[in-house]
N, C-alpha and C positions, 0 to 999 in steps of 0.2 A: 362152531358155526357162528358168524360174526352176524352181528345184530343189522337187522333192516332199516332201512331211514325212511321216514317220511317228512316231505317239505312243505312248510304253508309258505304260500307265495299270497301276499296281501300288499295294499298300495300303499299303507304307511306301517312302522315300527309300532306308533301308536295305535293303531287298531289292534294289533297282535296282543299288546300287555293289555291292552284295556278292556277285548272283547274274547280273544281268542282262548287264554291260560289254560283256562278251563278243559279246550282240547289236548293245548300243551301238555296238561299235567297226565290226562289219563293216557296219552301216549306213552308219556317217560313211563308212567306207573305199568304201563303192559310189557314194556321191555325195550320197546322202540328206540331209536337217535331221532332228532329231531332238529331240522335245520330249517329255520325261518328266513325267508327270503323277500326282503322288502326297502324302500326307500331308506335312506340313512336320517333318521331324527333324534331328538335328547331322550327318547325312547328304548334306543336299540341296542344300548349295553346291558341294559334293565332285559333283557330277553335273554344272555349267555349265563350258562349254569354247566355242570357235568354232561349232560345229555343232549344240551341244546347250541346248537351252533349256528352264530347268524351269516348271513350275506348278502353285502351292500349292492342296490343295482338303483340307475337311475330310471324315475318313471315320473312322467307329467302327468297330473291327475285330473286336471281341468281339459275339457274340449279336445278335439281332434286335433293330432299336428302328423301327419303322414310320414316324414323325415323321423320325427322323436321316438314316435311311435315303432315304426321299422328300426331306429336302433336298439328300443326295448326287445324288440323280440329277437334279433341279433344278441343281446345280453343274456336272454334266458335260453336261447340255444347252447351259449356257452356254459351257463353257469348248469344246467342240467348233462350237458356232454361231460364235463369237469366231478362235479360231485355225484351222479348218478345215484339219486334218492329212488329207493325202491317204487314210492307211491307220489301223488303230490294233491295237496288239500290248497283248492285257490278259493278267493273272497273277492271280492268286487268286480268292477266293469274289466279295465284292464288286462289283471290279471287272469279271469277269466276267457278274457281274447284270447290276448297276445299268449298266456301261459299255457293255453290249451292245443297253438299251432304249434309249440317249441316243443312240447312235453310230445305230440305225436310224429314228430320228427325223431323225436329221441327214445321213440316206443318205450314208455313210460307211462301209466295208466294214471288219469287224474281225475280228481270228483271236484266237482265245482258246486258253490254257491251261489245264487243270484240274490242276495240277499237285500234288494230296492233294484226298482225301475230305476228312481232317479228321473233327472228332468229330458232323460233320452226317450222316454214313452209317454211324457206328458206334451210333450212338441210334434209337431208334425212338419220339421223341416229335414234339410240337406245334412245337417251332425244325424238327427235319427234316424234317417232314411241310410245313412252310413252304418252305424251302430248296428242297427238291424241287420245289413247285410254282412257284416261281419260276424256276428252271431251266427249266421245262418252256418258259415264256413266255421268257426270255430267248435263252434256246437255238434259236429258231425262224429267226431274223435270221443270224448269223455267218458270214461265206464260209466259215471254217474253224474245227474246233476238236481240238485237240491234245492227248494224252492222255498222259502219261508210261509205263503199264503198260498191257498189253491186258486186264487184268480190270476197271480203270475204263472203260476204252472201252467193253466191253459190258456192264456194268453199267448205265451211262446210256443204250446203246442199247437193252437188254431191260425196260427200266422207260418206255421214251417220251419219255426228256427229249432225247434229242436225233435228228436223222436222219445214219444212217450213213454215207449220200453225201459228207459232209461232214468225218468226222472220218478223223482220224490218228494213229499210236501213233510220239512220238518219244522221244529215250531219253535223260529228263530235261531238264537244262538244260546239259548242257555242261559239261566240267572246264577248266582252264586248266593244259594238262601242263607247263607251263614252268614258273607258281607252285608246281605240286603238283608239283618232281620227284620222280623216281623215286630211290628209297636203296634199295641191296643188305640185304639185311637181316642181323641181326649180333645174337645173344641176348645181354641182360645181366642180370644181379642187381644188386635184383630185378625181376623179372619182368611188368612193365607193363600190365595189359588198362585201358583207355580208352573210357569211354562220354561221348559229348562232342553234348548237345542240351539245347533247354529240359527245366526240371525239372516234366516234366508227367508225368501219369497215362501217358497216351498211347501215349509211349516207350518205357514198360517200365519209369521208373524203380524202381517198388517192387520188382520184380523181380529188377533186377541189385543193388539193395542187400540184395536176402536171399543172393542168389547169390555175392555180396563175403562174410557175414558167413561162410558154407560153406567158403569157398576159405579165408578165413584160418583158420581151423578146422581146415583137413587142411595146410596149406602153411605157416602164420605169417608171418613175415617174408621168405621165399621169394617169397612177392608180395604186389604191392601193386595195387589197384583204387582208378581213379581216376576222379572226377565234373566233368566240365567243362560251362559253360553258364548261362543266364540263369535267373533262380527263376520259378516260374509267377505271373501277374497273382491270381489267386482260390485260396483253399484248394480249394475243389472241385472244380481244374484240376490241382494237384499240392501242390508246397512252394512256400512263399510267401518272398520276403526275411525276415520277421518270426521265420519258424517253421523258418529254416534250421538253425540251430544246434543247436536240443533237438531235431531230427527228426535229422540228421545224426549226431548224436552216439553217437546207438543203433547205427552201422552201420560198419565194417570199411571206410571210403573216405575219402579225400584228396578234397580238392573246390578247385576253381578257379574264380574270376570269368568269366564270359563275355568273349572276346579275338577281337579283328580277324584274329589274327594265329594262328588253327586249325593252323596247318601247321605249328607252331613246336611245339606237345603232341605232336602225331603223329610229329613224329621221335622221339620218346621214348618212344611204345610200344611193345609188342612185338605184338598185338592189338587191332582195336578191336572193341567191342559195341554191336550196337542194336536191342535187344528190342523194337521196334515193336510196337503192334498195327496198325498198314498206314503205307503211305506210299505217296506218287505214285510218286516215285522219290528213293530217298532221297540226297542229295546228299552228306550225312556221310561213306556208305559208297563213294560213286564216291571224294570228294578222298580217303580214307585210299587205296582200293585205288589210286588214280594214285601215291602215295607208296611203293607196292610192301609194303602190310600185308595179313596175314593177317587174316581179318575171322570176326565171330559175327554173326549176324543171325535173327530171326524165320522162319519158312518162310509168309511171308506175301507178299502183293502189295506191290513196290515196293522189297521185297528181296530176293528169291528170283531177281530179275532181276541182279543184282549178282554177289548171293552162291552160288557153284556150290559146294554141300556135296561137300568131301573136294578139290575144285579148288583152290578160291583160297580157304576159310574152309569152316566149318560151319554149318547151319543148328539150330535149337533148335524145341521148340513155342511157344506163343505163350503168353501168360500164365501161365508156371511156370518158378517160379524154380529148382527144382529139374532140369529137362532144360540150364537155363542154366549152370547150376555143374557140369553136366556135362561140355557142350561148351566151359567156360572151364578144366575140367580134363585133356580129352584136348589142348588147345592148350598148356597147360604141358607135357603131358608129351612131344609130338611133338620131336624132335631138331630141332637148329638147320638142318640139311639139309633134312629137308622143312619148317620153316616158310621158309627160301628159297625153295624152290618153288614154295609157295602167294604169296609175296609178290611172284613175277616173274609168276606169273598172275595175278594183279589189278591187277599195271598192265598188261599186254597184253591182258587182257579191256578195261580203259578205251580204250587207244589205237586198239581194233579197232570198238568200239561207243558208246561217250559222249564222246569228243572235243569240244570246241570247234566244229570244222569239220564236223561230223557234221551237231548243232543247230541251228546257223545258218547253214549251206546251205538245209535243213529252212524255215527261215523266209523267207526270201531270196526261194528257188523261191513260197513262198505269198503273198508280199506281191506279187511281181512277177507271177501270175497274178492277183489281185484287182484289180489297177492296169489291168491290158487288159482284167479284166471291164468295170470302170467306163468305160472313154473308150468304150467301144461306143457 
């Protein structure tokens, strides 16, 4: 009897090795092929192994283009016509669409992710009012679909894009506690807080650098506020590579390259921050808190789940940088005893609820129900 495939269809190479493996690995480990189907980047040979086989499709991941778009889903008719993967596991906006119109053309049972709104539900124009209705159509089809927070779950339920029968709230994508261990935590000067994402609006950026400029202000050299991460594609997404420099320069933070190697800055904080304005579930703040960090986050969805205010971190309000320089001030000034506290609780909130094992159990149970749906 020859071995069942299941394919993740994700919009970059890099999302798969950086976030995905973890499912990858317990596929191969259950007996599965597995064929990753995503954009082509310096990622995507890093994904082929014995068991795993990639395939290149092109996909624009910024904004709507209706031509681009229609030929992606054009490519994912073929490439599912062609290799006929028993199951298909999709991740972002996209592929969540377009993957989900192709795969039920190709009766092909698929579980999707919606793992972030993204700035398609924080806007209320002509791209969201699109997105939306796509959804609605695309969302009809999916055995299953997967929801990181229970406020996007009913969200999408209370608006009609999707039926509730169907969905599931799991908790995020899984941390790898072994890569992320856990460190006792130990204060030093100076004093470290860490905001470590793209340099987008989104985030909070502008936020935590008025909230940097605050803290050196009251604190000086006592701390230091640091900026890790990739610059935004467009000005009117954030800071750009171009406009790094003269934008940064106005503001009280150290700034770092975007790095493989996240867990390598986070030993070095004492804090980390991330002023969202939503996330699915935000991944930055699961691996800090599996490292055993005291955390600042938004009191929004996607980290309100994470972050228990006064437990393992504080929470701040949302767009103001001022409650942020607040809650990055009561974190300076907490004793090194209780920010041990807080940092043994954030990794035992991880190991209790976003594990590894947690996730892709989660999927496992879902793919292996769709499989008996189908041989019926």
């Amino acid at each position: 009897m020859s071995k069942k495939t299941i394919a993740l269809l994700v919009n970059t190479s890099w999302n798969i090795y950086n976030f995905r493996m973890n499912i990858v690995k317990a596929l191969t480990d259950e007996g599965y092929e597995v064929l990753c189907i995503a954009p082509q980047d310096n990622y995507s040979m890093k994904l082929v192994s014995d068991q795993v086989k990639y395939i290149p499709v092109k996909m624009e991941n910024r904004g709507v283009n209706p031509w681009r778009d229609f030929l992606l889903f054009l490519s994912l008719c073929k490439v599912f016509r062609t290799h006929r993967p028993d199951a298909i596991l999709q991740f972002t906006i996209k592929p969540n669409i377009y993957g989900s119109m192709a795969a039920r053309l190709a009766g092909i049972p698929v579980i999707n992710n919606v793992s972030g709104l993204g700035t398609v539900f924080l806007n209320n124009n002509l791209s969201s009012k699109v997105a939306m209705g796509l959804y609605k159509v695309a969302f009809r089809s999916p055995f299953k679909v997967f929801f990181q927070n229970s406020e996007d779950r009913a969200l999408f339920i209370d608006r009609g894009l999707v039926k509730e029968s169907i969905t599931q709230v799991i908790p995020g994508s899984g941390v790898n506690l072994n890569r992320f261990a856990y460190q006792s935590y130990k204060r030093k000067n100076p004093f470290v807080f860490l905001m470590a994402s793209r340099l987008i609006h989104d985030k909070g950026l502008f936020e935590y650098l008025e909230a940097c400029n605050l803290l050196n202000a009251k604190f000086g050299e006592q701390v230091e506020c640091w900026l890790q991460g990739a610059p935004a594609d467009t000005e009117q997404a954030g800071i750009t590579k171009e406009q790094m420099q003269s934008i940064l320069s106005g503001y009280a933070v150290k700034y770092f390259p975007f790095t493989d190697s996240i867990e390598e800055f986070l030993k070095k904080a004492e804090v980390v921050v991330l002023p969202s304005y939503r996330e699915g579930v935000s991944r930055m703040l699961l691996e800090s808190a599996a490292m055993g960090k005291p955390l600042i986050a938004t009191d929004v969805p996607g980290c309100r789940e994470i972050v228990r205010s006064g437990y393992n971190g504080l929470l701040c309000k949302v767009k103001d940088a001022k409650d942020l320089s607040r809650a990055m001030i009561a974190m300076f000034e907490k004793s090194e005893k209780e920010l041990q506290t807080m940092g043994a609780h954030s990794r035992q909130l991880v190991e209790k609820e976003f594990s590894d094992e947690v996730v892709t159990s989660a999927y496992l149970k879902a793919i292996n129900e769709a499989l008996i749906k189908t041989e019926r």
